[in-house]
Structures are given as structure tokens and as C-alpha cells.
N, C-alpha and C positions, 0 to 999 in steps of 0.2 A: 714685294709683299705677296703677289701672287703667287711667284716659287716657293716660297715658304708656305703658302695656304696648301700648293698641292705636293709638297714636300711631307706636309702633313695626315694631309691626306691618306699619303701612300702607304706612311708609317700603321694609319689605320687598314690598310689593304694589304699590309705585307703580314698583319697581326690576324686576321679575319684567312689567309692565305696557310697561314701555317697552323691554324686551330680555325676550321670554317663556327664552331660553337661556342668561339669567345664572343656570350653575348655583352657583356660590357665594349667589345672595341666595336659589337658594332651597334651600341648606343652613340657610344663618343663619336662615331663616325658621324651620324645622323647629327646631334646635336651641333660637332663643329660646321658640320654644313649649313644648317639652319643660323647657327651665325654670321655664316658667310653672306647669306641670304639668298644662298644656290637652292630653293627652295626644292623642287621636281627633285632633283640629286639627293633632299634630307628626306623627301617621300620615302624613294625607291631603299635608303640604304635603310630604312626603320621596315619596310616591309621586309626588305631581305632579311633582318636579324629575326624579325616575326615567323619566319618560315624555319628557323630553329627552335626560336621560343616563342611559340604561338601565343600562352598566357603570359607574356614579359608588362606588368601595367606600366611600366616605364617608357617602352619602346612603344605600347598602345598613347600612352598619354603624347609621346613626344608624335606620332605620327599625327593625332587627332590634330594636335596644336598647328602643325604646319600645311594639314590639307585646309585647315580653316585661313590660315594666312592667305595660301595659295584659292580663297575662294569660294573652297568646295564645302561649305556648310551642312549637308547631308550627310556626305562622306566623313566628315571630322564627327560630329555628332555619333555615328553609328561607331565609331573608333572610340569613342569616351564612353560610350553605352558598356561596352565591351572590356573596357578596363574598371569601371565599375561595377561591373561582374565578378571581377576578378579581385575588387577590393572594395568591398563594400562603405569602410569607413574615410574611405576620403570624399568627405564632408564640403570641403572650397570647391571640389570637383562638380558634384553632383550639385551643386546651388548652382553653378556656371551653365550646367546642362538643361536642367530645368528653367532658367531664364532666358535660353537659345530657342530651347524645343516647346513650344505648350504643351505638346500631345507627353512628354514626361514631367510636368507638374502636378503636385502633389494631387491625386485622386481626393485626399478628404478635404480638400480645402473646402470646397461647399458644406460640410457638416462639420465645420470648426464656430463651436458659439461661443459667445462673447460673457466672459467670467465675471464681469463686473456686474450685467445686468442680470445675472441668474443670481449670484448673492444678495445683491439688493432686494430680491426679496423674501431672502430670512436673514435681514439685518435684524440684531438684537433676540436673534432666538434663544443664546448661550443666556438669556436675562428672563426666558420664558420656556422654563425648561422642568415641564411636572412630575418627570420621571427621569430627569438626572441620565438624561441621555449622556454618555462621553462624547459623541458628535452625531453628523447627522450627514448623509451622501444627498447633494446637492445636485449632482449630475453624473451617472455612470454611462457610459456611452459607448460604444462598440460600433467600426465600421471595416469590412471585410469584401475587399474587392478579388473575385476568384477568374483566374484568366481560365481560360482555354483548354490550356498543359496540366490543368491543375493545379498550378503555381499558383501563390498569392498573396498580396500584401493589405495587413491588419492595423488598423487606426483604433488610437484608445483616447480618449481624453475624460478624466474624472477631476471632480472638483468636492473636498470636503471640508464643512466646517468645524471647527474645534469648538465644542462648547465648556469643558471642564477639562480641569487637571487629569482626569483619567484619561478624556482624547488625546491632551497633549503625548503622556504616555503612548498610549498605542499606536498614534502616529508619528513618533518621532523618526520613523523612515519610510520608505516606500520602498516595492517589491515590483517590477512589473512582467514577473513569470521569466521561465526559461527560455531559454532560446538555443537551438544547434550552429554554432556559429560556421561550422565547415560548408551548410548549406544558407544560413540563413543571417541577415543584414539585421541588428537592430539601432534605433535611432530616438536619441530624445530629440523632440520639437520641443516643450517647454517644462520645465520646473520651478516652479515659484509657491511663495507665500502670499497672500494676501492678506496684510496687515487690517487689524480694526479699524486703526485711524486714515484707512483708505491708501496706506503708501503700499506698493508691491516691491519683492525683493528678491531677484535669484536665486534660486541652489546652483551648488557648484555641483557639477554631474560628471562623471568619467565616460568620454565616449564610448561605446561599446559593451560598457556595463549596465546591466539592468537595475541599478539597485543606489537609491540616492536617499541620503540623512539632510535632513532639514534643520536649518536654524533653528535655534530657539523658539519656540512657540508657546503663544500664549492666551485662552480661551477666548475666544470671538476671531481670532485669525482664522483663516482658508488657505488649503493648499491646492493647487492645480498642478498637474500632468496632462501631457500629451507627449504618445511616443510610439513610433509605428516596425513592425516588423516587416523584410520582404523576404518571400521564401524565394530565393535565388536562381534554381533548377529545380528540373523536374526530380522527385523522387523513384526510387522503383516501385513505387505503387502507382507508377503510371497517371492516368489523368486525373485520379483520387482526389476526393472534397471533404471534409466530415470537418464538423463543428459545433460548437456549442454555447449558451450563453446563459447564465443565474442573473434574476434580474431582480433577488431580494441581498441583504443584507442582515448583520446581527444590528444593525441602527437602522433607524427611521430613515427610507430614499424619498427625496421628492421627484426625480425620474429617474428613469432606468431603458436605457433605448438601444436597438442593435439592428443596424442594417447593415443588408447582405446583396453585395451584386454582384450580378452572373453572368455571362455571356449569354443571351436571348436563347439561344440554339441546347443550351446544355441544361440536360435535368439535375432538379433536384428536388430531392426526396425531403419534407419538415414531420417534424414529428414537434408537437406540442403537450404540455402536463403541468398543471397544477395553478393554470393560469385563469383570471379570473373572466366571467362570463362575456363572451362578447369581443374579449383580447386575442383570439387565438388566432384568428386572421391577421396578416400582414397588409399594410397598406401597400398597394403593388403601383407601379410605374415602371415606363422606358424611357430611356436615355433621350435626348433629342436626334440622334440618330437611328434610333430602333436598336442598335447594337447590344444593348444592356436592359438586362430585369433588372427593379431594385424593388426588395422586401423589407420594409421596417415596421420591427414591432416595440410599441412604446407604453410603458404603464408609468403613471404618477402618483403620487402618497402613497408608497409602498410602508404598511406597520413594520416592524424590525422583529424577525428572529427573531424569538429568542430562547436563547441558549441554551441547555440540558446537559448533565451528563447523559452519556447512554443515547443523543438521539439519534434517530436514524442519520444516513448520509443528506448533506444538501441536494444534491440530484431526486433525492425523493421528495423533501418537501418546500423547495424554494419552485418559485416559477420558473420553467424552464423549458428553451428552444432548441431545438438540435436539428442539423442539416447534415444531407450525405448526398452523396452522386453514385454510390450504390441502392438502387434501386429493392434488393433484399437482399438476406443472407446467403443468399445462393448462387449469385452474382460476383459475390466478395470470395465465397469458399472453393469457384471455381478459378478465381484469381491466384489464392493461395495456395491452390493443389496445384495447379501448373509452375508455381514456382518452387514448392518441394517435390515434386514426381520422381525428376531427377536423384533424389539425393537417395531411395531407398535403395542403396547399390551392397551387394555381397560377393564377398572374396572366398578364396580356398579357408584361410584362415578362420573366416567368422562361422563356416557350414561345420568344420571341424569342430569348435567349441560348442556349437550347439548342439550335436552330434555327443560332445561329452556331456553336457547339462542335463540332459532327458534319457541318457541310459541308463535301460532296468526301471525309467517313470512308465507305470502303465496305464494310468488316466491321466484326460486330456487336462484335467485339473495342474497335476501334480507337475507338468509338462511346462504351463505358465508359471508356476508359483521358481522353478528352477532359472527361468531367463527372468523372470521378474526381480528374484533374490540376487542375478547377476547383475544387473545394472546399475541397482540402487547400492550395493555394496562396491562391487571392481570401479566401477566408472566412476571415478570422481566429479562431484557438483562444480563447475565453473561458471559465473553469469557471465555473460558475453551480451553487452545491451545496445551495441552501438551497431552504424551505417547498418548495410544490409542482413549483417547476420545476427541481429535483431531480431529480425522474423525467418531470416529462411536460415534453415539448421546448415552444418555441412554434412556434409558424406555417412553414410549410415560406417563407411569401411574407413572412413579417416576418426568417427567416433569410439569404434571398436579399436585401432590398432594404436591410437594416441590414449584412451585409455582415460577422457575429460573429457565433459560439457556440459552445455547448459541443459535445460526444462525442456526446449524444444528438439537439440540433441536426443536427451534419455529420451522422449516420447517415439522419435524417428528410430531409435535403435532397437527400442521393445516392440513395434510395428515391425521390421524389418528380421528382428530374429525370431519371433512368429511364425512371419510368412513362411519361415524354411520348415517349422514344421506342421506347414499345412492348417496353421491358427489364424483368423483374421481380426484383424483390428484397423483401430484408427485413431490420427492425432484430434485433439482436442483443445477447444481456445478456451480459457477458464478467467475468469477473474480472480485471485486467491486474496482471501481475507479473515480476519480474528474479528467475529460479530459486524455480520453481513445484513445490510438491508436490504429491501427489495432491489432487485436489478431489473431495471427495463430496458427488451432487447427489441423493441419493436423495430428500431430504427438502426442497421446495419452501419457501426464507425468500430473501427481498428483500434481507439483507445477505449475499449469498453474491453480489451482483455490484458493482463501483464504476467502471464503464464499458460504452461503447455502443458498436458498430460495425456496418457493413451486411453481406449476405449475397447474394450473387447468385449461384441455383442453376445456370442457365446465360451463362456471359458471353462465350462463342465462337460458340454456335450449334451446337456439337457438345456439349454437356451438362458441359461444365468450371465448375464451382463455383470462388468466390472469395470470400474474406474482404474487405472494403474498410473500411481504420481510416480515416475522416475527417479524424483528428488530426493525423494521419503525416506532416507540412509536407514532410522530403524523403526518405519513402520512394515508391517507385516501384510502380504497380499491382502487380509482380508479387513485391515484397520486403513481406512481412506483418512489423510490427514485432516485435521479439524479444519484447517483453514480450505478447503476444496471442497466440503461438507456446507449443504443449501445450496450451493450456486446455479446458477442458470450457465449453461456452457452450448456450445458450440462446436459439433462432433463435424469435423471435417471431411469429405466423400469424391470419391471421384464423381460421380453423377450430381453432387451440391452439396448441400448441409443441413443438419437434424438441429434442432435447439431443444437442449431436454436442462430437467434440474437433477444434479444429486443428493440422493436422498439424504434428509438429514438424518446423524446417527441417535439411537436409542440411549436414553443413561446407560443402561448396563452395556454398553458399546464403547464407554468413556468413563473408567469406576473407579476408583480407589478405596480397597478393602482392606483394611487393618482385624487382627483376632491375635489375642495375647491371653495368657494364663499370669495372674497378675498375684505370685506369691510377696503377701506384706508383713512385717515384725510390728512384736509390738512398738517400735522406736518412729514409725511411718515410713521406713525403707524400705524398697519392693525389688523383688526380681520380675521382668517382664518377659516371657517367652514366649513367642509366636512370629507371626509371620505379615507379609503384608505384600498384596495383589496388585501391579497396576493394571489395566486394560488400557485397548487403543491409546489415545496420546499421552494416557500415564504414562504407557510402556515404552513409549516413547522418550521421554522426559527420564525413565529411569535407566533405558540402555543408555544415553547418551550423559547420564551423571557418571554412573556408576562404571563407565567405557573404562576407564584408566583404572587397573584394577588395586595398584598401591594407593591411590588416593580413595579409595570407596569409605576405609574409616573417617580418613575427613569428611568428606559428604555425607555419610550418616551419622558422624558427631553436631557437623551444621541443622540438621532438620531433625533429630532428637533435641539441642540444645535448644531449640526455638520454643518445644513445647514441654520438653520434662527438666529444665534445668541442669543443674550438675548431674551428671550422670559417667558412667563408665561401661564401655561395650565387653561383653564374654565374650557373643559367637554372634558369625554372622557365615548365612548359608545363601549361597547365588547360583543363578543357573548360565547356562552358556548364553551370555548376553549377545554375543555373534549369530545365534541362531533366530534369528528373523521372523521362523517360521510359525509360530505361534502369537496371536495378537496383547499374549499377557506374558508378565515377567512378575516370578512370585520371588519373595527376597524373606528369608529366614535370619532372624536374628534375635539375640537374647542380649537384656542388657541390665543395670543394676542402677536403680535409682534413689541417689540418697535421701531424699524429703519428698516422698511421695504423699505420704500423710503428715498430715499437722498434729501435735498431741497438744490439747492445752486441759489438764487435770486428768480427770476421768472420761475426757472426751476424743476421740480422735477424726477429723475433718478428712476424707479421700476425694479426691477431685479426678473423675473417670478422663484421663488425658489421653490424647493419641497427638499424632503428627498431623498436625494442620497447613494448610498450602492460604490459607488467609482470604478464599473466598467466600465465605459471608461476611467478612470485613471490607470487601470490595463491594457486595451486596449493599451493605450497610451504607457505603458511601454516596450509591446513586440513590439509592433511598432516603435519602436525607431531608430532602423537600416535602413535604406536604402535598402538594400535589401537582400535576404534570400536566404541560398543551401536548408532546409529543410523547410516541410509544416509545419504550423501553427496548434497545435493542442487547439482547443478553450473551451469552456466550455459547456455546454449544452445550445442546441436554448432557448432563454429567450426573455420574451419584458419588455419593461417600458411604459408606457401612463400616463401623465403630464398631467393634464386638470383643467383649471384654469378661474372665471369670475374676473376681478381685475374690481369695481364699483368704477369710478372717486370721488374723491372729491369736492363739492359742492365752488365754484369756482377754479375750473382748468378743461383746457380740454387735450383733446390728439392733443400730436403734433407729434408721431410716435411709431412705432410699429415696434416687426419683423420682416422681411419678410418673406415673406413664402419663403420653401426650401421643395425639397423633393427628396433624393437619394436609386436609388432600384439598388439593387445587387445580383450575386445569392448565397452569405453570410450574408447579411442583407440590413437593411433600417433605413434610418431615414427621416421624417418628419417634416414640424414645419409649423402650420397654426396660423395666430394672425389678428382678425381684429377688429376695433373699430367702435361700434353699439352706436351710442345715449350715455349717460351717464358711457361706459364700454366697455370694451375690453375683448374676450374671445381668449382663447390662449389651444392650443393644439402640444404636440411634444410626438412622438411615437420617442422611437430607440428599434431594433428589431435585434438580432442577429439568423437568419435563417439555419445556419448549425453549424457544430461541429468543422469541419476543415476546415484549407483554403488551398489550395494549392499553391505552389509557382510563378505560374503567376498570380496567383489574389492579389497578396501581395499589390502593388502598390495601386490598389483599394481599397485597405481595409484601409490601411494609409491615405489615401487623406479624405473617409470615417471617419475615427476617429479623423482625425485633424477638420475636417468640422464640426462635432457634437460637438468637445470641447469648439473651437469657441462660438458657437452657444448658449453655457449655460452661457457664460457672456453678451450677449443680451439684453439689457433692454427694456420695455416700458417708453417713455418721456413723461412726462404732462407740462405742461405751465398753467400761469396764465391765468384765464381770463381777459380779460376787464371788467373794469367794467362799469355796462348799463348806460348811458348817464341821467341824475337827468331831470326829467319832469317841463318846465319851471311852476312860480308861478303865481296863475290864475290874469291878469287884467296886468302883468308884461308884459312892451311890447318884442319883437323880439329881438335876440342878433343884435348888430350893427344898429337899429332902432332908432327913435327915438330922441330928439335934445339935441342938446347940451344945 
């Protein structure tokens, strides 16, 4: 037998001999040894295969296994540590290790509480229920153990009641957030129901997945979770902390709690808002070793959100905690300069091109608007959102010569092509968003940004600053996209960081202007002829319809058909939509509309119509309420101007018109002038929305305001027959009623 054991053996030495990186022969090797019970021999050959494949958790697992045979309980422990590293979800594994090791048992087991006695008392609430709660957050709980490295692992356990069919609805799954799995372990500890009639009952859960459907449910039942994440390694943001926690809901909480511990020795920086009086301090404690801070802030009978269209973000108005291990933003901006520094790099190639861009520009203006017109058109947009290059861009010269990138890309290449001509600038950390609520930056964290854009303090030579979005394919140097528009941003410096806002834009910075000559027949058929203006993101929105220039008739039959019905286009006049360089695209067109007027007898109905984009119908919508707890958060100040000649038909006149109206607010305006001149009637209506937000005593106004202007767009101008002129008596023909019988 023995021959044969080293017979076999050899078979694995002579395999391991001719390929030293067959790591299977030298599992098997190790393995058959350990059968043999040649212990030392199945150490040495699992370490030997380790020393090819250092991360092997098979060859870590089998060594673990035999240095613990062999004794060595420390040794095999730190060998399972190690391949749990390396694989997070083996699950039989890590139960085994934490029941070997205390010091790797579950850190939240002291803040795991007990489900039965927390609903016990709101048994029978689904039966005492005055406002028809759908359920009610019984316990939200957050615990966040932060090591050292910055690593860290996150315990959650919430418990909800179902009190109506609409709970059952909205909880018919659970969600428990994202997770990076390359870095990061996630793990359910529990999912269950908790039956009315006191029975409990598993979910079936998918290891490794965040995202579990519950039985059946039915009002007076409870669901509980508990399920923890560990961040595995370090990140390249080095020993980095930053976190956050909301401790309201859209239902009623009866607690809401989140404790945070820290290594004694390492700061951190709290930032508290909107929490109630007396709440904003953390209960503080140390571990029984000294080793550990622990911070827990706990509020009870939380009322519920509730709900709005239009409200601001939750970060603005729920109660809310935030931690960092950046001390300010200048601590962070020196982090992230030193890890892009590198990448402003230029070649022969890129001095050349920019060399072409700026000859014959002879201001310093004209000089940016050419590398700025180069990036956001030549370089193609790529998001690129993962591992490192996330945040840090690549090469200013692998951007230029590949000819693609991201946000942070375009911002590093318009810095970098700049520089060569003597232009300075800088990138910029932006939040980007469509109706933006307040941002608070008091407290320096990494996900308070998800976009990059450049900064140029001077870009005239007279000290005029400028925002430059990369991305912005066709907005024009001097239209900043909407979405980048209010922010509070983050101008990165070699010396630290500036925190400024962008200014918000003016309506007539965001316009859409229509003016047509509006010839009609007597039948109510009209020809329309004029024109129609976008500005800023109009122009936007119109270079990028109208890009594909055989389809333009489509696209102007779609947004004619919406507001003028059947209709048929003559002429349509466009300017060079490539040309970037101006922040408006004016669009000429003439078109023929069958049933512009209505005729019913001697009367004829004209309805002053333009191309509508449906927002005061969106207006309409958040306005619906009566009235509001939270401010109205709107869209960027914009205007409209309608301007219209509607030329009577050759017998009919006018027999009314509009009236004039004209509503100023310090949210906006609407307007509407119409009078009839001789053969025609000229008609003019502005609505103008003048800020971003409204606040809760102006709400009333603003309803009254959007119902007035809605109105206002079913208006028509009336025409009427003429009379017709009296027939000129025939010559020698005597007087009517003259004359003898």
C-alpha cells in the first residue's frame, strides 16, 4: 500500500515537475496527503501550490484544515481568514471560523433586538389605524463598525408592520441597496414574516443577492431583515469614511437608530440637520477595552413624510446624520489632485492640434470657445463608472489620441489643452441634476458628487469666469447645461478647494420664441409663416432633434401635429446645426393648416395655437393639491413668447379678441396682449417661470397663476361675417319707394 501511496505521490511530482503551475496537481497532492494522514507533507505541498497561486481558496481552505488537524489553531484560523477574503460567500466557512475565533464574531450581535418584543407593542395597530397608514416602521436600525484602513462592515436590521392592502402592496419585496461585489461581501442574517397569529415564517433568499419577495402577506403581519455588508479591502481612497443615515420615512417610525464605531485613535468629522431639539448629540462610549468610540443617535415616534410631488430631496428634509474622516474639503481636494496630477500629460500630437484650433483666434475668448467646441464635439461621451477610473480620469494624451471619455476625461483634456495656451483652469466636482434642491456641503463625502466639469477663472482677459461641461455635445460655450445650473460644486486646486454655486440661468437664458404671420380663408384654413427661436437647452434639444437632417420633416410633423392638427409643411429654413457657437438655433418654417378656424354660420372660432412642449400641463400637475408642507421644487427659470399676426379674411371682420391679462409674481409671469388693427389682429402671450423654487406661502399664487394661464390657452379670436356693401342703385332708376304706381 505504501508503494502505491508514493507511487502516487510521485505521479503528483512528476505533474507539478513538468508544469511547476499546475495548480490542481498540487491541490491533489496536498489533499491525497492529508488522506494519508502525512499531515506536515499536506502543509508543506498546499503552501508550495500557494506560492503559485497565492489567492487559490481551495489550497487556502485545504491548508487551513490541516494546520488545525496538525494543532495549530491560530495558524489554520488566519489561513480561513484569508480565503474568506478571497470568497466571500462561503457561508459553512465563515460560521466555522467565527465559532473557533470570538475576536471574528459577528460585531452586531450585541445590537440584534429581539422582534417579538418590539411588535408586541403595536399589536393590533392595522385595527387602530386613523389615517390609513399602509404600514408603519417598527424599527430601522443601522450599525456601522469602521476599522482602521477604512474598511468596514454594515449591520441593518429593520422590522415592518403591514397594516393594509396598500402595505401588503408596497412591501411585497425588499431591496437592501447596492453592493460592489469585486470589493464587497454581502450577507443575509435573517428574512422572515411575522405572522398575526404569532407563527413566523422564512423567505427563501438568494445568497449573495440583495433583493428578496416575501410570501404572501396579509395586514397585521411583520416583516423583518437583518443583513450585513463587509467592505473587503482597502479602496484607493485610502483610509476614507463618509456616511450617512435618514431616520424619517413616507409612514409613521416608532424608532430609527444608527450607531457608528470607530477606532478610538481616528477622527471623525458629524455633521447633523433637521433633527429635533436636543437629538443632535450622540450617546458616546468605549468599548470595554478603550479600543473603540461608539456613537449612537436614536429618535422615537417619528410622524411620516409625507409625500408631494415636486419635494425637495430627502437629505433636505428628513432627519439626517453624516460622517467623514475628511476633516474639510481641502483635505479631500488635496487627495484627489494628487491622484489626477499625473494625468495632465501632452504629446507632439495634441500641441499641434491646438496649435490648429486657435489660429488667426485673436482673443483670449475666442481661443477657449475653439478647444471647448473641440472636445464636446471630436471626443466622444463614454461613462466609464467602475473601480478606479471612476474618479481618476486617464491620460490627458490617451483622451486626445483615443478620441472617447468620460465627464472627468472631457474636464482633464479642456484643462490640459488650455494650459498649452497659456489659459488656466480647473476640474470641478459637480452634483448634476433636473430640479435641484438645496445641497449641503458642509461636511466633505465623495458621494455628494456624480460628475466632472472644467472651471476657467479667467476666459476673456477681463476676469470673466466660466463653467465648461465637456459633455455638453450641443450646448454652446456660453449656455451651461440646465442640469449643472444652481449647484454648489467643488473647483479642485493644487493648493486645496473653492466651494462656489453656479449661477442659476435667467429665462431669457432658456426661451422658446415662436412669431408667425398667420394668413386665414374664409373656410378657417391658414398658412403660418415665421419662425421659431430656441435658446440655451431649447437649442439644445433642437440641435439634437433636428441632428439627422432627412428626418427633421418627421420631427417637425411630430411637434406641429401635437398642437395644430392635420397640417402640411411648404418650407422649412435651418441653420448649420454643427455650429455650436452661438447659444440659440433659429428654425424657419412655413406650413398649411387645414382647420385652423372653426366656421359655424356667420361666425368663425380662431384658437391662437403655437407648438407647445406641455409645461404648464406639468405645472398643472404638481399644482393639483390644495395645499402644500413642502416647497415646490421647479425646474429652471425658462420663458415662452407666442407672437402671432392672424390677417382676417376678406369678408369677415373681427368681432373679439383676448383680453389682455397680465400676472407678475416673484415666481413668474404671464402675459397676454391681442388687439385688432385694420384687417388683423396681433397677439402676444409671454409665460415666464422666474425662479427655481417656490416656497410654501407662495403656493396659492402659483395655482391661481397656472390655472389663469391654462385657461388662457383655450382663448380664441372671433370673426364674423361681414355685411355685405349695399349694390349701387342703376343709373336713370328712380329712388327705392319713389316713384308712382
Amino acid at each position: 500500500m505504501d508503494l502505491l501511496a508514493e507511487d502516487a505521490v510521485g505521479v503528483f511530482d512528476e505533474r507539478i515537475r513538468l508544469n511547476p503551475f499546475d495548480v490542481d496537481a498540487h491541490r491533489r497532492k496536498s489533499f491525497f496527503l492529508e488522506g494519508l494522514a502525512r499531515l506536515p507533507e499536506a502543509a508543506a505541498a498546499a503552501a508550495a501550490g500557494l506560492e503559485v497561486a497565492p489567492e487559490d481558496e481551495y489550497l487556502l481552505d485545504l491548508q487551513g484544515r490541516v494546520l488545525h488537524r496538525l494543532g495549530r489553531k491560530d495558524d489554520a484560523v488566519a489561513r480561513w481568514k484569508e480565503a474568506l477574503r478571497v470568497n466571500p460567500k462561503n457561508a459553512v466557512l465563515k460560521r466555522y471560523v467565527e465559532w473557533l475565533d470570538p475576536s471574528v464574531k459577528p460585531f452586531e450581535l450585541p445590537y440584534v433586538e429581539d422582534a417579538n418584543t418590539l411588535l408586541a407593542a403595536v399589536r393590533g395597530r392595522e385595527k387602530e389605524n386613523p389615517e390609513n397608514d399602509p404600514s408603519v416602521v417598527v424599527l430601522d436600525k443601522g450599525v456601522v463598525r469602521v476599522n482602521t484602513d477604512g474598511t468596514y462592515s454594515s449591520f441593518t436590521q429593520k422590522i415592518v408592520k403591514i397594516l393594509s392592502n396598500q402595505g401588503v402592496k408596497q412591501n411585497s419585496s425588499y431591496f437592501a441597496g447596492s453592493f460592489f461585489a469585486a470589493e464587497q461581501a454581502f450577507e443575509w442574517r435573517t428574512a422572515r414574516v411575522w405572522r398575526a397569529d404569532g407563527s413566523v415564517e422564512e423567505a427563501q433568499v438568494q445568497s449573495g443577492s440583495p433583493m428578496v419577495r416575501w410570501p404572501k402577506l396579509e395586514p397585521g403581519d411583520a416583516i423583518e431583515v437583518q443583513h450585513r455588508v463587509d467592505q473587503l479591502r482597502q479602496t484607493f481612497f485610502g483610509d476614507y469614511f463618509g456616511d450617512s443615515w435618514m431616520f424619517s420615512d413616507r409612514v409613521p417610525v416608532v424608532r430609527s437608530e444608527w450607531t457608528v464605531i470607530c477606532p478610538a485613535e481616528k477622527d471623525l468629522a458629524v455633521h447633523v440637520k433637521n433633527m429635533p431639539e436636543g437629538k443632535g448629540e450622540p450617546a458616546v462610549s468605549k468599548s470595554g477595552d478603550g479600543k473603540w468610540t461608539v456613537r449612537t443617535w436614536s429618535l422615537s415616534d417619528l410622524p411620516k413624510i409625507r409625500m408631494e410631488p415636486g419635494m425637495p430631496n430627502p437629505a433636505e428634509t428628513h432627519p439626517v446624520v453624516e460622517v467623514s474622516t475628511y476633516r474639510d474639503w481641502n483635505q479631500f481636494a488635496t487627495w484627489w489632485w494628487n491622484l489626477i496630477k499625473k494625468q495632465f500629460t501632452v504629446d507632439d500630437g495634441m500641441r499641434a492640434k491646438v496649435a490648429e484650433l486657435v489660429k488667426g483666434k485673436e482673443t483670449r475668448l475666442d481661443k477657449v470657445r475653439a478647444i471647448y467646441d473641440f472636445v464636446v464635439t471630436d471626443i466622444q461621451y463614454q461613462a466609464w463608472e467602475f473601480g478606479v477610473h471612476g474618479y481618476k480620469p486617464y491620460a490627458a494624451t490617451a483622451i486626445f489620441n483615443r478620441k472617447w471619455g468620460d465627464c472627468k476625461d472631457k474636464a482633464i483634456l479642456i484643462r490640459t489643452m488650455l494650459d498649452v495656451v497659456g489659459i488656466e483652469a480647473f476640474p470641478v466636482l459637480i452634483y448634476a441634476a433636473q430640479g435641484r434642491s438645496e445641497e449641503d456641503m458642509t461636511l466633505p463625502q465623495i458621494g455628494k458628487f456624480n460628475h466632472c466639469i472644467a472651471w476657467v477663472p479667467d476666459a476673456d482677459g477681463k476676469g470673466t469666469g466660466m463653467f465648461l461641461d465637456g459633455t455638453a455635445q450641443y450646448n454652446s460655450l456660453h449656455s451651461v447645461p440646465a442640469m449643472d445650473r444652481g449647484a454648489r460644486v467643488l473647483i479642485v486646486k493644487p493648493d486645496g478647494a473653492e466651494v462656489v454655486q453656479i449661477p442659476w440661468n435667467t429665462p431669457e437664458e432658456f426661451a422658446f420664441v415662436q412669431e408667425y404671420d398667420v394668413a386665414l380663408d374664409g373656410s378657417g384654413a391658414a398658412t403660418l409663416d415665421g419662425k421659431a427661436r430656441f435658446t440655451g437647452d431649447f437649442s439644445v434639444m433642437a440641435r439634437s432633434l433636428f441632428s439627422v437632417e432627412g428626418k427633421r420633416p418627421l420631427v417637425l410633423q411630430g411637434m406641429l401635429g401635437q398642437s395644430f392638427g392635420k397640417h402640411s409643411i411648404v418650407e422649412t429654413r435651418f441653420p448649420d446645426l454643427a455650429d455650436i457657437g452661438s447659444p440659440e438655433v433659429e428654425v424657419g418654417l412655413k406650413f398649411r393648416v387645414d382647420g385652423l378656424g372653426v366656421v359655424e354660420g356667420g361666425r368663425m372660432s380662431v384658437p391662437v395655437k403655437f407648438i407647445q412642449f406641455g409645461v404648464l400641463q406639468q405645472f398643472g400637475r404638481v399644482a393639483a393639491t390644495e395645499k402644500r408642507e413642502h416647497d415646490l421644487v421647479l425646474m429652471n427659470p425658462m420663458a415662452f413668447t407666442e407672437r402671432a399676426v392672424v390677417r382676417v379674411p376678406e369678408g369677415w371682420k373681427v368681432a373679439s379678441v383676448p383680453g389682455d391679462r397680465s400676472i407678475e409674481t416673484p415666481f413668474g409671469r404671464f402675459v397676454v396682449k391681442a388687439k385688432a388693427e385694420g384687417d388683423a389682429v396681433s397677439f402676444e402671450r409671454t409665460t415666464a417661470l422666474t425662479a427655481h423654487r417656490l416656497e410654501t406661502e407662495d403656493y396659492a399664487a402659483f395655482r391661481d397663476m397656472v390655472a389663469k394661464a391654462t385657461n388662457a390657452l383655450t382663448e380664441k379670436i372671433v370673426l364674423e361675417r361681414a355685411a355685405a356693401p349695399e349694390a349701387a342703385p342703376a343709373e336713370g332708376a328712380p329712388p327705392e319707394g319713389g316713384g308712382k304706381a
